[in-house]
N, C-alpha and C positions, 0 to 999 in steps of 0.2 A: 818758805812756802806757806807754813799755816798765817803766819801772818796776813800775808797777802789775800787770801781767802778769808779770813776774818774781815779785813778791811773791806774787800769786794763783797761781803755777803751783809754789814754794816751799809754800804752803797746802794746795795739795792734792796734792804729793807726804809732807809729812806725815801727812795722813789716811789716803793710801796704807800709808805705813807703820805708822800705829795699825793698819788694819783687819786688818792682817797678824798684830800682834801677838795683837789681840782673838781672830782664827781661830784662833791655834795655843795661846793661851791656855784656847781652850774645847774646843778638842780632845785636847788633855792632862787638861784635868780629865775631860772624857766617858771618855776611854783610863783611866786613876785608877778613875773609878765603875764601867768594865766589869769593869775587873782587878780591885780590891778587892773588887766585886759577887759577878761569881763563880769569878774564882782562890781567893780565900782564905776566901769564906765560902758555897761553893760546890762542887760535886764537878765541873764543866765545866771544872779548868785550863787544858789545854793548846789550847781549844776560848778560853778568855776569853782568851788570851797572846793568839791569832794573832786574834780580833774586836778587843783595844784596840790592837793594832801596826797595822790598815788602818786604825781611827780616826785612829791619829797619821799615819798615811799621805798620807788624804786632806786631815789639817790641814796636812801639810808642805806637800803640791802647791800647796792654792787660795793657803795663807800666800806659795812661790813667784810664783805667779802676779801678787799684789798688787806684790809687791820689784823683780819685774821693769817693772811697770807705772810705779811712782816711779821706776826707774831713769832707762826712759825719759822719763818726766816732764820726770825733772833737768835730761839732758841736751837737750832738745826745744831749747830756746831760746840763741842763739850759742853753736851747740856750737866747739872746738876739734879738731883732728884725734886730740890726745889723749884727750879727753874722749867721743870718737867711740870709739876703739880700746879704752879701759876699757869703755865701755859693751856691746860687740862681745865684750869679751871676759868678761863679767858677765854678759850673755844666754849666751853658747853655754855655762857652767860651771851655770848656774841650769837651761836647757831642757834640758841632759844629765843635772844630778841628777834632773829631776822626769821625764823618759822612763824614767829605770830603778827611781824610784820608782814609778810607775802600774805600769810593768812586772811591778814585784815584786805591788805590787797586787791586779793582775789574776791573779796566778799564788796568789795568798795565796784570792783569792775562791772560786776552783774547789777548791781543796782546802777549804777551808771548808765549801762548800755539800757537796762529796762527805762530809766528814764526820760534817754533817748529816742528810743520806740516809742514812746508816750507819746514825747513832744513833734515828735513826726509824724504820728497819726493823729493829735489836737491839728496841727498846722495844715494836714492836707483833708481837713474837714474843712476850714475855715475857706 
């Protein structure tokens, strides 16, 4: 029985980490399609840079969220004190990246939408 549980919980700490791949895999191409869309074949540059940088943003986060989940996964089952203390210490280095990514995030959103507003009230001057 424990075995089987080992294996099965080995199974879906893998899946964990496909589906991490899969998020940051589609978020760099979405980030790819914004910026190519309309950085380069578009006159919205500096407006496309900071819309595909929050795509990759939010793929880094959920993509964190998945890594830490297998983390834990891994270690669920006779952990050791070591394998306690990596894990301890792979949570606090993952949940500090992804607070100061949202962080940036949220700071990238408001200026965003602000210059939004801008170009909605230049254009409906014009």
């Amino acid at each position: 029985m424990e075995n089987m549980i080992s294996v099965l919980s080995g199974f879906i700490m893998h899946i964990f980490h496909l589906m991490a791949i899969l998020v940051l895999t589609v978020g760099i191409t979405k980030a790819m399609y914004i910026y190519i869309k309309d950085a380069l074949l578009g006159v919205r540059a500096v407006l496309a840079i900071q819309e595909s940088r929050l795509e990759l943003g939010h793929s880094f986060s959920l993509g964190l969220g998945f890594l830490i989940g297998g983390s834990i996964l891994n270690t669920i089952l006779a952990p050791t004190w070591d394998d306690i203390g990596q894990l301890a210490s792979i949570i606090a280095i993952r949940t500090i990246l992804n607070y100061f990514l949202l962080r940036g995030i949220n700071s990238s959103v408001m200026r965003v939408a602000g210059d939004n507003a801008s170009l909605g009230s230049t254009e409906g001057e014009n």
